[in-house]
N, C-alpha and C positions, 0 to 999 in steps of 0.2 A: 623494484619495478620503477623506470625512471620516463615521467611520463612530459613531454618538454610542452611549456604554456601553449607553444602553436597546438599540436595535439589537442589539448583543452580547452581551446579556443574555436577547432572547426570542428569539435564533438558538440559541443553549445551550439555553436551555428545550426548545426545538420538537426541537432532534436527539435531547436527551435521551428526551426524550416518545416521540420514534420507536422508541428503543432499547426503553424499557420496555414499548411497546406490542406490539413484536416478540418480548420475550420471555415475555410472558403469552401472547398470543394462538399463536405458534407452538411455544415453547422448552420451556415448562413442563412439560407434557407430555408424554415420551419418545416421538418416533414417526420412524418414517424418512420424509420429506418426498416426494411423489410430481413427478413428471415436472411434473405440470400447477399443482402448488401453486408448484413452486421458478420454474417460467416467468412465474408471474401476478404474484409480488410481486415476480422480476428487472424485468420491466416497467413494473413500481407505482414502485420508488426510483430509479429510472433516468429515469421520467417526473416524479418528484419532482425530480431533479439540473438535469432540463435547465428546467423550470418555475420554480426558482431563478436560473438561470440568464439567463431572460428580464429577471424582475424585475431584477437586477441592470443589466443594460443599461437597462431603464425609468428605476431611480433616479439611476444613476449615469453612464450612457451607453455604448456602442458599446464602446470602447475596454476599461473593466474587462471590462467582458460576454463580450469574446473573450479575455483575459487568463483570468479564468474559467474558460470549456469548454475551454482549451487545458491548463490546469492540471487541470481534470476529465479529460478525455481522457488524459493522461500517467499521472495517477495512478491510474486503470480500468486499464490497462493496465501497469502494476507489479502492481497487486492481482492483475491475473488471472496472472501470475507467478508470486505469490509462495501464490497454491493450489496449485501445485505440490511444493512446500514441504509445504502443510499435508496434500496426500494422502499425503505421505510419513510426518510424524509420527504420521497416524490409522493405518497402515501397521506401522510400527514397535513403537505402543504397541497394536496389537489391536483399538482401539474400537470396539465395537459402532456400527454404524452410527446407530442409535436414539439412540444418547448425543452422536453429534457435533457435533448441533447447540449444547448446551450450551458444548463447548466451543468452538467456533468463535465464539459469541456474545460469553462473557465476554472470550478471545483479542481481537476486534474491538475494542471498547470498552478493554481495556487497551492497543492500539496504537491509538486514536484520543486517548488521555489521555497518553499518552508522545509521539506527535508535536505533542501541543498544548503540552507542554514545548519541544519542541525549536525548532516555532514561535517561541515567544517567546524564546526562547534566541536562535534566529537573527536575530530581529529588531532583537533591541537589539544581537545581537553587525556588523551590518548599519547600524545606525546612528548607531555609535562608529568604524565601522572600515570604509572604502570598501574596503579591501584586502581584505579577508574573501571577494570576488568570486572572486578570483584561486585561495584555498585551493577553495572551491566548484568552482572551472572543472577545477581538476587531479584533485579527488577525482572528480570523474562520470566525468573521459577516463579514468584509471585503472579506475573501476568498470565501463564499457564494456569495458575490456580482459580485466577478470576475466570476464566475460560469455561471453565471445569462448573465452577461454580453459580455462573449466570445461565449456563445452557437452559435452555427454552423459555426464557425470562428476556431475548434480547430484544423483542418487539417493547415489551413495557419500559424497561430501560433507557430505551433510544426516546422513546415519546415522553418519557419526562424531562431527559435531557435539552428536546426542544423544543418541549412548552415554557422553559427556564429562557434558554435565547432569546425565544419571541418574546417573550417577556421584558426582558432587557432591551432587546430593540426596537419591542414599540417605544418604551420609554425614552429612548433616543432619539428616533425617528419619528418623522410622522409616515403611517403609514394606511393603506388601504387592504381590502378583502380582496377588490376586483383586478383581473387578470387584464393585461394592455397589452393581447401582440404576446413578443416575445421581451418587450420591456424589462428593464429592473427599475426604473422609474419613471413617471408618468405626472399629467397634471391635471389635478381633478380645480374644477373653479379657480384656476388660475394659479394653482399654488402647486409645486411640486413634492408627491409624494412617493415611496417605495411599495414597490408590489410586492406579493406572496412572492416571485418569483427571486427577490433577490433576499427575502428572506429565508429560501430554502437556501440558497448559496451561503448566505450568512453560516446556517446551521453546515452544511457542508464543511465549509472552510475550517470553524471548530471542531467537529470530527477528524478533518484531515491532522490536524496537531494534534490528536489520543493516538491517530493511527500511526505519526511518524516517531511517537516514544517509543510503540512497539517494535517499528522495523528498524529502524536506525541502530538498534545495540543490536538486534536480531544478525544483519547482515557483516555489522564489526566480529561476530561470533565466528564468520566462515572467512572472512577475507580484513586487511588491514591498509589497504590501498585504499584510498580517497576516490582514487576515477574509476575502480570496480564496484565500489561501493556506490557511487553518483551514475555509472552509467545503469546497473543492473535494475535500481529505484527507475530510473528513466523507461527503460526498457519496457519492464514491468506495469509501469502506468499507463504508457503507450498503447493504447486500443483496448483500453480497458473503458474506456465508453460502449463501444461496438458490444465489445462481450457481455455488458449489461442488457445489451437489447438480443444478444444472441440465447445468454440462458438462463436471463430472468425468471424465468417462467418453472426452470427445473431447479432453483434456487432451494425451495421448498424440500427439494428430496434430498440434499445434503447434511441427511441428520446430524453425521458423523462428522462433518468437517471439523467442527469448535472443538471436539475432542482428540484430532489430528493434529491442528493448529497447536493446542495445548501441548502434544507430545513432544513435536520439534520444538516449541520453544523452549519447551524445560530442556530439552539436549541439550540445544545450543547455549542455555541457560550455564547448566553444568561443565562445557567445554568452555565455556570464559572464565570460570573460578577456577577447571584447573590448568587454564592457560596464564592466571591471574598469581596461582602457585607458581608457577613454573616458573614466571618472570618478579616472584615476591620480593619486595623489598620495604616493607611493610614488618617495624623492629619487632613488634609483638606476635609475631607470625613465624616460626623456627628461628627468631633472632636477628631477621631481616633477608634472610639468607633462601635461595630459591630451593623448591620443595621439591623432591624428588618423585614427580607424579607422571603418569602417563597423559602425553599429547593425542588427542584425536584428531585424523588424518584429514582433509580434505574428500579425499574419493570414498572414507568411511561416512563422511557427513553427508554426503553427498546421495549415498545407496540412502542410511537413513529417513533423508526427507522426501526422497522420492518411492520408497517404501511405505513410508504411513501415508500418505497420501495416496497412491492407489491401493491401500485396505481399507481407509477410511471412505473411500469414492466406492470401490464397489460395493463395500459392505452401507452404504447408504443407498445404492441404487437397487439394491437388494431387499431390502428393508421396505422401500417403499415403491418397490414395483408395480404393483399394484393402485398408485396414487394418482392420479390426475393433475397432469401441469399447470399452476396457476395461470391466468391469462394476463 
């Protein structure tokens, strides 16, 4: 796939543009997002994701195209994960609701600018080192396992993790209780301090780096392009603020997600080691020499995650039918 710097130059521009137009048009202004704003623009950049996603098979053919929505689809499904996360730290640090979109916004954009490091980091570290597969395949099946193994433990988890932060950044900072506006700093007796409010960001932004070790090998598992892999991350995070004010609320009834989550990633886990076989060159491993193992396909991988996840969705919505949306 030969994708020329212009290309990659007005795909930045254009996400960037999205960014900023998101935050004029909805951010700037402190308001809490209603039912019907947060559904109209989840269906706007979701309609944006997969419109991309056409063109791509257009330009490039069939093959990226599903490499693509397969790496789209996995990473939509982290992201709605990892709201779970973020209701907690809004949780934790009090926010006004009016104020979250702020933070959610800048949060976004700092973990779309850190997995675009890690991108390129994997990439070149991907095409120095075939082996790098291998580290990739063990780190997801592990991370499936923590999955598996934190389930209904991830509120206490989260809140230790960001009483440690706070911790560290008061030390660093000086900082206040009181909330200023939509501030992240402010000046109490003439001295300037940080508010709650950029200390949930703080904690954000460290989250956002757990969340992009997960996806980053995740998405090298289905595709090995750089600009599939950088746009689908983009895509993906794109209105994933919205959708936190869309189904926040039904978060609670996704019992089943973390055990869905965990599934794919151990697939995709497994299809890097024996993608890792395939391309072995690694002396103590058949003597350096590639393994004779079967590849899994793209459109297999593809039915797979978009399989566990609608049984793990209904079989959650079923589960807790009867449950009451949080508010």
């Amino acid at each position: 796939m030969h994708v020329s710097p212009l290309v990659w130059v007005i795909t930045c521009v254009v996400i960037l543009g999205l960014f900023v137009f998101d935050f004029f048009a909805h951010v700037r202004t402190p308001h809490a997002p209603t039912f019907r704003e947060s559904a109209f623009w989840s269906s706007v950049y979701i309609g944006i994701a997969i419109l991309f996603g056409l063109v791509v098979m257009w330009l490039w053919g069939s093959q990226y195209g599903g490499e693509y929505f397969a790496g789209y689809v996995t990473e939509k499904a982290l992201s709605v994960d990892n709201l779970f996360v973020f209701v907690i730290i809004m949780g934790t640090f009090a926010v006004p609701r009016e104020y979250q979109q702020k933070v959610l916004l800048i949060g976004i954009v700092m973990a779309l600018v850190m997995r675009g490091i890690f991108i390129g980091v994997g990439a070149a570290a991907i095409n120095a080192y075939s082996w790098v597969f291998y580290l990739f395949g063990a780190f997801l099946i592990y991370t499936a396992y923590t999955l598996v193994r934190d389930h209904g433990h991830e509120k206490e988890v989260e809140e230790e993790r960001d009483s440690k932060i706070v911790a560290v950044a008061k030390k660093i900072l000086p900082t206040t209780d009181t909330y200023d506006g939509d501030k992240l700093v402010t000046r109490i007796n003439g001295k300037r301090v940080v508010t709650p409010l950029l200390l949930a960001l703080v904690a954000i932004g460290f989250t956002d780096v757990l969340f992009a070790l997960d996806s980053i090998p995740a998405i090298y598992g289905l595709t090995q392009e750089p600009y599939l892999v950088f746009t689908a991350n983009a895509f993906a995070l794109m209105g994933l603020r919205q959708l936190y004010f869309l189904i926040g609320g039904l978060l609670d009834r996704l019992v089943y997600l973390s055990y869905g989550l965990s599934i794919i990633l151990a697939f995709i886990g497994v299809k890097l080691v024996l993608h890792a076989l395939h391309e072995n060159t690694l002396g103590f491993i058949n003597g350096g020499e590639h393994v004779a193992v079967p590849e899994v396909s793209t459109v297999f991988s593809l039915a797979v995650i978009i399989g566990v996840l609608a049984v793990t969705t209904v079989a959650s919505l079923l589960k807790t039918r009867n449950t009451t949306p949080a508010q």
